[in-house]
LUMVEX-310285 format. One line per 4 residues: their letters; for each residue x, y, z of C-alpha. Coordinates in steps of 0.02 Angstrom, whole numbers. Layout:
A = X/Y/Z ~ ... .
//
This chain:
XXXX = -3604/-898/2223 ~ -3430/-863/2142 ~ -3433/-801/1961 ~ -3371/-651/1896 .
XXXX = -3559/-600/1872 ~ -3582/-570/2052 ~ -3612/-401/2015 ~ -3757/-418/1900 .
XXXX = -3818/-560/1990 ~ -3814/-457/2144 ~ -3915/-313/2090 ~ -4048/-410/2020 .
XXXX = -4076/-524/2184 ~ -4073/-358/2252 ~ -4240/-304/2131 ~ -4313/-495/2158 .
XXXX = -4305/-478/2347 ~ -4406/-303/2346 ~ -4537/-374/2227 ~ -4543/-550/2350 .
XXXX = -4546/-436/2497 ~ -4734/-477/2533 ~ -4737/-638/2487 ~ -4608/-672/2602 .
XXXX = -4566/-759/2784 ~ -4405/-767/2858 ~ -4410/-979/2818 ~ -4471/-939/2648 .
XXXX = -4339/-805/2598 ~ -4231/-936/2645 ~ -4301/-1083/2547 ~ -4315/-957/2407 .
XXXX = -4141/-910/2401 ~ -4075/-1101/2422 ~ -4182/-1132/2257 ~ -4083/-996/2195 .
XXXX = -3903/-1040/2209 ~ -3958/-1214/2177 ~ -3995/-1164/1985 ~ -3850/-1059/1982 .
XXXX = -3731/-1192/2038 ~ -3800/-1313/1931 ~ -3808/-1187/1795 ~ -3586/-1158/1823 .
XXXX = -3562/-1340/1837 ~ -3607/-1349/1653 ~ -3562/-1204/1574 ~ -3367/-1168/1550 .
XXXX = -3342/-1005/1658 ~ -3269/-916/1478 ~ -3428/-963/1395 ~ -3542/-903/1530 .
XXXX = -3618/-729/1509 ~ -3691/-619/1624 ~ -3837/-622/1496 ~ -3885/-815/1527 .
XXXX = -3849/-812/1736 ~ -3974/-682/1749 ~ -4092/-774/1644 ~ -4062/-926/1766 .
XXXX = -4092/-830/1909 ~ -4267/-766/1805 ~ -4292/-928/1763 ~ -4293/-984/1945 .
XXXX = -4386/-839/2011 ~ -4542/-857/1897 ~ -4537/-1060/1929 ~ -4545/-1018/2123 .
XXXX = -4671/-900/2098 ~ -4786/-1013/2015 ~ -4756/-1143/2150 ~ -4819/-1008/2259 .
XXXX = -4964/-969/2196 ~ -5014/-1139/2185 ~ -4992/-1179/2385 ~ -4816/-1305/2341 .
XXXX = -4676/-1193/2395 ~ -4570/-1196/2509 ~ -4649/-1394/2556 ~ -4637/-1460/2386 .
XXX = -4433/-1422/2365 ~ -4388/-1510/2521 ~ -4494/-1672/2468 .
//
């Protein structure tokens, strides 16, 4: 992803992937990280890049991560994002 948050971003997919660590296979790290920087892009496409914050593209990234966890825990991820 390019945005001048790639900092923040970065350290906090850092902290996601040691807290995914068990949950994780090498297809599912993948899946999990395409669902990723799909929100993100969508989330740049529609914000102006002087009105985005680091704030809100951490929150996306949060946003993502708990929405992929629940689809976990329920038995629908990874299947369910490639239907």
């Amino acid at each position: 992803m390019i945005t001048p948050h790639a900092h923040e971003a970065a350290w906090l997919l850092r902290r996601v992937d040691e807290a995914f660590e068990p949950l994780f296979t090498d297809t599912i790290r993948h899946d999990f990280y395409e669902r990723i920087a799909d929100a993100v892009e969508e989330h740049l496409s529609f914000i102006p890049g002087n009105q985005n914050s680091a704030e809100n593209l951490l929150k996306v990234i949060l946003r993502e991560c708990r929405d992929v966890l629940g689809e976990m825990e329920a038995g629908d991820f990874p299947s369910s994002y490639h239907e």
